[in-house]
C-alpha distance (Angstrom), angle and dihedral (degrees) to the residues before:
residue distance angle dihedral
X1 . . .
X2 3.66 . .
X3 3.71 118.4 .
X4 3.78 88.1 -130.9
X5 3.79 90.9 55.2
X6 4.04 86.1 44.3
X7 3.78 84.5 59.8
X8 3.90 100.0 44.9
X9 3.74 97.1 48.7
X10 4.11 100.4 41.6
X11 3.65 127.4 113.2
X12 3.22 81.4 -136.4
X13 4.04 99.1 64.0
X14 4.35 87.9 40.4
X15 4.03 94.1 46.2
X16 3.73 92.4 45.2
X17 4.13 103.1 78.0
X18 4.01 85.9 43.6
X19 3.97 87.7 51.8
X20 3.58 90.0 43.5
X21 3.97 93.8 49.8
X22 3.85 85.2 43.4
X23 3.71 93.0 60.5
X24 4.04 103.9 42.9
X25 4.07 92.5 42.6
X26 3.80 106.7 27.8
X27 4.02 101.5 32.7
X28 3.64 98.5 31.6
X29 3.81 104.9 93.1
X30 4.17 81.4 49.0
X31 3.38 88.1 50.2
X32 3.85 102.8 57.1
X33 3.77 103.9 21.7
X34 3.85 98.7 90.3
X35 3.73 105.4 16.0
X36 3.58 117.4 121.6
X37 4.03 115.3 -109.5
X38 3.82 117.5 -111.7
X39 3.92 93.7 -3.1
X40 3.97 108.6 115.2
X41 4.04 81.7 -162.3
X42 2.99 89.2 66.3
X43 3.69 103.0 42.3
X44 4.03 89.4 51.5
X45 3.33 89.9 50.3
X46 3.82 96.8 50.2
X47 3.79 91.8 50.7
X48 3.87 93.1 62.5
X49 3.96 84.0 75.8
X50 3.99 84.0 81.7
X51 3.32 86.9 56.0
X52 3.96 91.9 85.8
X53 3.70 90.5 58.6
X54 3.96 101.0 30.1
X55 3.88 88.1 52.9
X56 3.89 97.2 53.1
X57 4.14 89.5 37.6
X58 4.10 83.4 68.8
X59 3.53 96.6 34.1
X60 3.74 93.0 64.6
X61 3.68 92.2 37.2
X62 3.97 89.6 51.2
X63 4.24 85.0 56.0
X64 3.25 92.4 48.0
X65 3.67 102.2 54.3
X66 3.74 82.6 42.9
X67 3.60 90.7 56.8
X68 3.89 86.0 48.7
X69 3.76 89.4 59.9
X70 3.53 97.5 40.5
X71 3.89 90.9 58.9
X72 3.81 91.0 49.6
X73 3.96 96.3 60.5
X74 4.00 85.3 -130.8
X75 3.56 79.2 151.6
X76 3.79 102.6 53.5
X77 3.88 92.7 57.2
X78 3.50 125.4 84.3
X79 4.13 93.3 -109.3
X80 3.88 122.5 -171.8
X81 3.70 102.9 -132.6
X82 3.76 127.0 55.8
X83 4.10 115.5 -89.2
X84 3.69 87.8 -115.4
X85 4.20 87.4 58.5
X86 3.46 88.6 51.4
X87 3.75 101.4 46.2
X88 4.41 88.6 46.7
X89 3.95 90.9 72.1
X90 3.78 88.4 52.1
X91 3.27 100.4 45.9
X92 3.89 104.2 43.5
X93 3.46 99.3 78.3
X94 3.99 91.8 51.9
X95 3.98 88.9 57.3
X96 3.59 88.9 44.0
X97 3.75 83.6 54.4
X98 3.28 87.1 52.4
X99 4.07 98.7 55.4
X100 3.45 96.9 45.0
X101 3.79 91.0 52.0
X102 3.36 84.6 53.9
X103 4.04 99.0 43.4
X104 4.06 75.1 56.4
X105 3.49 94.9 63.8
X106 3.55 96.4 33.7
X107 3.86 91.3 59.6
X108 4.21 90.1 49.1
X109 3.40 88.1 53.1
X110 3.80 99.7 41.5
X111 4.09 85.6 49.9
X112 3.54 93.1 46.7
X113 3.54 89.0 54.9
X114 3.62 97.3 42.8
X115 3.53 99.8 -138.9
X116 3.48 133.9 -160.3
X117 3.93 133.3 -141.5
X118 3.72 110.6 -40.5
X119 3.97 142.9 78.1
X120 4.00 140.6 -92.3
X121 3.63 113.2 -91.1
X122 3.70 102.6 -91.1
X123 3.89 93.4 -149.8
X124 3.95 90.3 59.6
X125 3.83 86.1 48.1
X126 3.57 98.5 55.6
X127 3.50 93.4 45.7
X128 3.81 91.6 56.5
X129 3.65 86.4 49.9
X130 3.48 93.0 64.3
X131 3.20 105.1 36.9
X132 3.96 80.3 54.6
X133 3.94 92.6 48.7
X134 4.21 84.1 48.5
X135 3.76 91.4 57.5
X136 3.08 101.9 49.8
X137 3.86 101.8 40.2
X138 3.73 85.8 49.7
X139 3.59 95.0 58.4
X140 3.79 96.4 49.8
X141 3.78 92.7 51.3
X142 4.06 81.6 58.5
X143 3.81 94.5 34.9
X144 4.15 77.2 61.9
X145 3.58 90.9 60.0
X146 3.68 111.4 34.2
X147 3.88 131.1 50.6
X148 3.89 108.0 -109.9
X149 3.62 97.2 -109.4
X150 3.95 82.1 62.7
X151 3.56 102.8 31.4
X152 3.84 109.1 38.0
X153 4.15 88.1 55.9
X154 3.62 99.4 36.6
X155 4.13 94.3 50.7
X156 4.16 81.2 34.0
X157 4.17 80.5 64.9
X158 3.35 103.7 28.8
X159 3.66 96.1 54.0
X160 3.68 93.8 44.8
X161 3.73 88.5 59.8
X162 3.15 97.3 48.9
X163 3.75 97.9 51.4
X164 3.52 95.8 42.7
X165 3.58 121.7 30.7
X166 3.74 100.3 52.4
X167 3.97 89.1 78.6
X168 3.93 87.6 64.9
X169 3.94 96.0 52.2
X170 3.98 124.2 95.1
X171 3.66 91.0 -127.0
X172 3.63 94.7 93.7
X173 4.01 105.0 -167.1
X174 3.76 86.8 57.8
X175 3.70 99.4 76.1
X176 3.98 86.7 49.8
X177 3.82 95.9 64.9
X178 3.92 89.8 59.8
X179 3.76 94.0 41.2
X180 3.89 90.8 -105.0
X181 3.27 94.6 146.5
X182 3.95 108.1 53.3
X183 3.53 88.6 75.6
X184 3.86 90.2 83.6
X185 3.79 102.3 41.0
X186 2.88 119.0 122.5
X187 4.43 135.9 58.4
X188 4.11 101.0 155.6
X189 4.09 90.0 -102.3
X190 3.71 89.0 57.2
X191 3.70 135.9 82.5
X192 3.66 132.3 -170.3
X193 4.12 121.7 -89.8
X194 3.64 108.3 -122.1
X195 3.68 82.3 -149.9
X196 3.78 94.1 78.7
X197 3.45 93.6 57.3
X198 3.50 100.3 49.8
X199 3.79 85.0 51.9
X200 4.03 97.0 51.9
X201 3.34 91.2 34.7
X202 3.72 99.4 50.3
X203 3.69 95.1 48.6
X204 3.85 93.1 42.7
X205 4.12 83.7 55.0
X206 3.70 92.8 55.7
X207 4.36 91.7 44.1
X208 3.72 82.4 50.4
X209 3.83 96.8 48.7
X210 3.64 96.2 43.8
X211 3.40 97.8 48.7
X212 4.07 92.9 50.0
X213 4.33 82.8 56.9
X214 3.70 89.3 54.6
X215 4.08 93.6 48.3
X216 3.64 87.5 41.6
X217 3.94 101.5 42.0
X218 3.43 101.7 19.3
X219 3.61 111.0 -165.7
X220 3.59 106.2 -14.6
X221 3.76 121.0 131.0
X222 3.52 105.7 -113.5
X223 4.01 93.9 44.3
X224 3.63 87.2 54.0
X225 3.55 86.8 55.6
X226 3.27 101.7 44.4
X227 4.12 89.4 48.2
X228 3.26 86.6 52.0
X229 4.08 101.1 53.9
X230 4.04 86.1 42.0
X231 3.44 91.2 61.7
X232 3.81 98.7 44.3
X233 3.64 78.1 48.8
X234 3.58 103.4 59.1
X235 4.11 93.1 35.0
X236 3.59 90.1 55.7
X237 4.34 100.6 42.4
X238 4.31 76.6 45.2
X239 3.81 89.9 51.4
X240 3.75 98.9 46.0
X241 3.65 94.0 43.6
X242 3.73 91.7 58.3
X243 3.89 95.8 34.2
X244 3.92 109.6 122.1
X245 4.19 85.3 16.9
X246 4.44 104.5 132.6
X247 4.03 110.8 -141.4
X248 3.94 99.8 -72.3
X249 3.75 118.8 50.5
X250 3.89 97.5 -137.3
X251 4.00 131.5 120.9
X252 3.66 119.5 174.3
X253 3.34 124.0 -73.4
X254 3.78 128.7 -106.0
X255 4.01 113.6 -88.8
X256 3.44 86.7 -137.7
X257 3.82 94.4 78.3
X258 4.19 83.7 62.9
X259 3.92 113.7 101.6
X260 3.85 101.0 -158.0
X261 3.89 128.1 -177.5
X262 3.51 128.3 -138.6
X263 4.12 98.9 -118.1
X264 3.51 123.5 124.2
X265 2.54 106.4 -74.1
X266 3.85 110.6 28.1
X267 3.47 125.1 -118.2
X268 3.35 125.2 -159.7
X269 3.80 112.4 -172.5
X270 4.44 133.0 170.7
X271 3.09 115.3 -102.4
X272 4.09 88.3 -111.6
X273 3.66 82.7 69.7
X274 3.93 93.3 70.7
X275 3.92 94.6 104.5
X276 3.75 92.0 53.7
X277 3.85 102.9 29.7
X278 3.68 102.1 103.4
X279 4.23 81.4 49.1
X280 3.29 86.2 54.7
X281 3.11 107.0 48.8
X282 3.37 106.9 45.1
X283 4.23 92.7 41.4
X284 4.21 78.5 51.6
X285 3.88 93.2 58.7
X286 3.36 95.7 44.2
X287 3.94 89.2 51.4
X288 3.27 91.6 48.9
X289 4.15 102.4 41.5
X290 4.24 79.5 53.8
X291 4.16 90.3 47.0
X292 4.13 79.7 52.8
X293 3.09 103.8 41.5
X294 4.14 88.1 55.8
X295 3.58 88.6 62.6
X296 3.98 96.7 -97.9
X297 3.84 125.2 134.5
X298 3.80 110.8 -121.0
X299 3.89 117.7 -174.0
X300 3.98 123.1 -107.9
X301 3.90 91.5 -116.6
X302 4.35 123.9 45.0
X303 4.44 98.4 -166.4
X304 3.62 122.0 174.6
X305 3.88 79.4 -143.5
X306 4.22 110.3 133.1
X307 3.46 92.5 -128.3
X308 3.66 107.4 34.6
X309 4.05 118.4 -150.9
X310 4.08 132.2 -119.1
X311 3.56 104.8 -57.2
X312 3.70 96.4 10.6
X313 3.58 122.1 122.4
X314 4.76 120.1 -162.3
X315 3.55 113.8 -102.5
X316 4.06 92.4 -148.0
X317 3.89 103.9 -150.6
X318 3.36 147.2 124.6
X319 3.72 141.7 -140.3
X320 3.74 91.6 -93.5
X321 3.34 99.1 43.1
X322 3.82 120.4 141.7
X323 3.69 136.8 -161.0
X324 3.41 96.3 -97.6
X325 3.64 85.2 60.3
X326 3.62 112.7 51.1
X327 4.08 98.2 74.2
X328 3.56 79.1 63.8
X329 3.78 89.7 46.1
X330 4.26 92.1 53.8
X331 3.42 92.3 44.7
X332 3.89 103.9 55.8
X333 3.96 89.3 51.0
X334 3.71 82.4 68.0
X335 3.25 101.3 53.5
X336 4.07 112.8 100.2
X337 3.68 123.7 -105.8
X338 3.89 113.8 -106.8
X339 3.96 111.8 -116.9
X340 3.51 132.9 -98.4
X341 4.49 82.7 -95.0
X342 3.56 87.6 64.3
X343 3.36 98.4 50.0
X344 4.13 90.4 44.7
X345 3.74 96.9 51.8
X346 3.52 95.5 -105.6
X347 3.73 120.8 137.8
X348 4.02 113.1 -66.6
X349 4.03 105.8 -171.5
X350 3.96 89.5 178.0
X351 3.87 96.0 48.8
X352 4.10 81.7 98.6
X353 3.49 96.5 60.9
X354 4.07 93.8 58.2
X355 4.02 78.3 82.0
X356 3.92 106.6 61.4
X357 3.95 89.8 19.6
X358 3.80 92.3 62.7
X359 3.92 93.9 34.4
X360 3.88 87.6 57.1
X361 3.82 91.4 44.0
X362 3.94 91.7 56.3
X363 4.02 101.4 40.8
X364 3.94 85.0 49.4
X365 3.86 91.5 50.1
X366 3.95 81.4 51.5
X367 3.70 105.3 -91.2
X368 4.01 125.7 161.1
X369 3.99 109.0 -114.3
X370 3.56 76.4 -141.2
X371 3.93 96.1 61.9
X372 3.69 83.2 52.3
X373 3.38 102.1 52.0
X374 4.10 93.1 96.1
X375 3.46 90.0 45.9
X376 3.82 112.3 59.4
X377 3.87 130.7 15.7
X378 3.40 121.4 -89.9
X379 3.73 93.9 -104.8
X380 3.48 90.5 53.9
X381 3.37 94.1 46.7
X382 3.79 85.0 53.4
X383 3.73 101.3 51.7
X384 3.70 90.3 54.8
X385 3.68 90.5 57.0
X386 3.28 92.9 54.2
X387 4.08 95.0 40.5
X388 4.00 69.1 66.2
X389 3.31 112.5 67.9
X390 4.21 99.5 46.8
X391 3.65 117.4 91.5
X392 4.38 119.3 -76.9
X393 3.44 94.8 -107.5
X394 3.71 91.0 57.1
X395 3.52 97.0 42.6
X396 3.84 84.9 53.8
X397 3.42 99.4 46.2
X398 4.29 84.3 49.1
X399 3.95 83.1 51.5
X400 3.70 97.7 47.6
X401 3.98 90.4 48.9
X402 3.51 103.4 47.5
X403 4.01 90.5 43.3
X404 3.31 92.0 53.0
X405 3.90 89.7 57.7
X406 3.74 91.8 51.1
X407 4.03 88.0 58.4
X408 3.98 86.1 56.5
X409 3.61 137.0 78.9
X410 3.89 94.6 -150.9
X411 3.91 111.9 16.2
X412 3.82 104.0 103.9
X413 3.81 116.5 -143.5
X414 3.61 130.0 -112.3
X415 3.72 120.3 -145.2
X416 3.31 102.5 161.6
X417 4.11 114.2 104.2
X418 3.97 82.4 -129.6
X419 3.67 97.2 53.9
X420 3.28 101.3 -98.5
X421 3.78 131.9 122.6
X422 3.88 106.6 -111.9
């Protein structure tokens, strides 16, 4: 059969403008809701959500032209080429399928984001194009088996859950060995774990290969065995890749991406931050010169780095940040980090003091109460205020106590002017 023919009569070719519409109308509002602006990590990343619907869309067209095979006998005639030759031209235009509905969600994504010059990260892609080539290689091996009113709607479901629901279960490595987790890579301070990709791509590499035995061999002993070990194979190099890996597959990124200046003080800014960097910059300094200026040590560098350095302070901001925005942004790298108790469940006396503490912070770095208003309660808000209006060396010595809580496990603060807790 001509390839051209191939094309115009597959299920791949008629389901593709329904996937396609799918995509841009159904999955757009998940696709640009959390990605990160002008971060192409991020907008690769985000895009692997369609994966849970692109994957199965193949899947059942793979069993169906299976099934369309099956009930021509191709197999019961003495045919020139090999059965995995004659099952490629069938299965091309489903993985093409595939790709585009993923270019599809890749572009929503990428608009959503806005990004600038640059290019998907081609790790995430080829991932995705496994995964892809899995589905759909997988559902012809069952498409071989089954008729299509059994197969097409049992791989359809089957393939669905296992693309999808693994990113809701407590076993965390799970979700890695389907992709689940690229979806939420990446915040600007974060880069992808190579780890994750190794998993998904490891155990998509063993679907893949034991699939193409099957199509090959067909039901002969030894290929079943050797299917067999190829997936163990791949599931188990995918599960120890991801073993020890929490639910998103980030670590920080390198500080080398930061292009810093060499004011005073320092600022050390990603390189997404290059439409708003002399904003920044100058709304930092003044922030800062005000923080001073109230009697409070500021560091010599503000970095949007994860981890910040020795005598480096976070600059917490975003993308869209504006310059109403960035006292707020100075002031929250100087609030302290809560301790390991917090983190662990235990009791945290001082987590209420986060509130006022960081309200103060930001109206003394020259924040609006108004910009604050959706950040802390009201009677937060209002405390701070009136933190305000007593003399510096009180607010200080109000600043010093209650931060000195927050460092502890079991010191409980004291907000009150007076000394007391309230």
């Amino acid at each position: 059969m001509l390839l051209r023919t191939v094309v115009r009569v597959s299920s791949g070719t008629r389901l593709l403008p329904f996937l396609a519409g799918f995509i841009v109308i159904a999955l757009s509002d998940n696709l640009s809701e959390w990605v990160t602006p002008r971060y192409w990590l991020s907008a690769t990343g985000t895009a692997s959500l369609a994966l849970s619907f692109v994957g199965p869309a193949c899947a059942g067209a793979g069993a169906w032209e299976g099934s369309r095979l099956r009930r021509a006998r191709i197999s019961d005639q003495n045919a020139v080429r090999s059965p995995l030759a004659i099952a490629f031209p069938f299965l091309l235009p489903v993985f093409v399928m595939g790709v585009v509905g993923m270019t599809a969600a890749l572009l929503v994504s990428a608009a959503a984001a806005d990004v600038g010059l640059g290019m998907p990260n081609p790790g995430i892609l080829a991932v995705e194009a496994v995964l892809l080539a899995a589905n759909t290689l997988v559902g012809f091996v069952l498409g071989r088996l089954w008729a299509p009113i059994v197969a097409v709607p049992v791989t359809l479901i089957a393939s669905f859950v296992a693309n999808a629901y693994p990113v809701s279960w407590s076993i965390l490595w799970i979700r890695h060995l389907v992709g689940g987790g690229l979806q939420d890579c990446c915040m600007l301070d974060q880069s992808l774990d190579v780890w994750a990709l190794v998993s998904a791509g490891a155990f998509g590499t063993g679907v893949c290969l034991s699939a193409t035995v099957l199509i090959q061999y067909r039901k002969a002993a030894p290929a079943v065995v050797t299917a067999a070990a190829l997936l163990v194979g791949g599931f188990a190099g995918g599960a120890a890749s991801a073993h020890g890996m929490g639910a998103d597959p980030v670590t920080s990124r390198p500080t080398g991406d930061l292009v810093c200046d060499h004011g005073r003080p320092r600022i050390c800014l990603w390189p997404e931050m290059d439409q708003r960097a002399d904003m920044v910059r100058t709304e930092s300094r003044k922030a800062v010169a005000r923080l001073r200026q109230a009697g409070l040590a500021v560091p010599a560098t503000l970095t949007m780095a994860d981890r910040p350095g020795p005598d480096e302070t976070k600059l917490v901001i975003g993308p869209g940040i504006s310059a109403l925005g960035v006292p707020t942004g100075v002031a929250a790298g100087l609030l302290p980090q809560s301790p390991a108790c917090a983190d662990s469940g235990e009791p945290y006396p001082a987590a209420d003091a986060y509130g006022p503490v960081g309200a103060w912070l930001s109206l003394t770095a020259g924040a609006s109460p108004r910009t604050l208003t959706n950040r802390v309660a009201p009677p937060e808000l209002a405390l701070a205020q009136h933190v305000l209006k007593q003399s510096r060396q009180a607010q200080l010595d109000w600043y010093e106590r209650n931060t000195r809580a927050m460092r502890s496990c079991d010191v409980r603060p004291h907000l009150g002017m007076d000394g007391s807790h309230g």
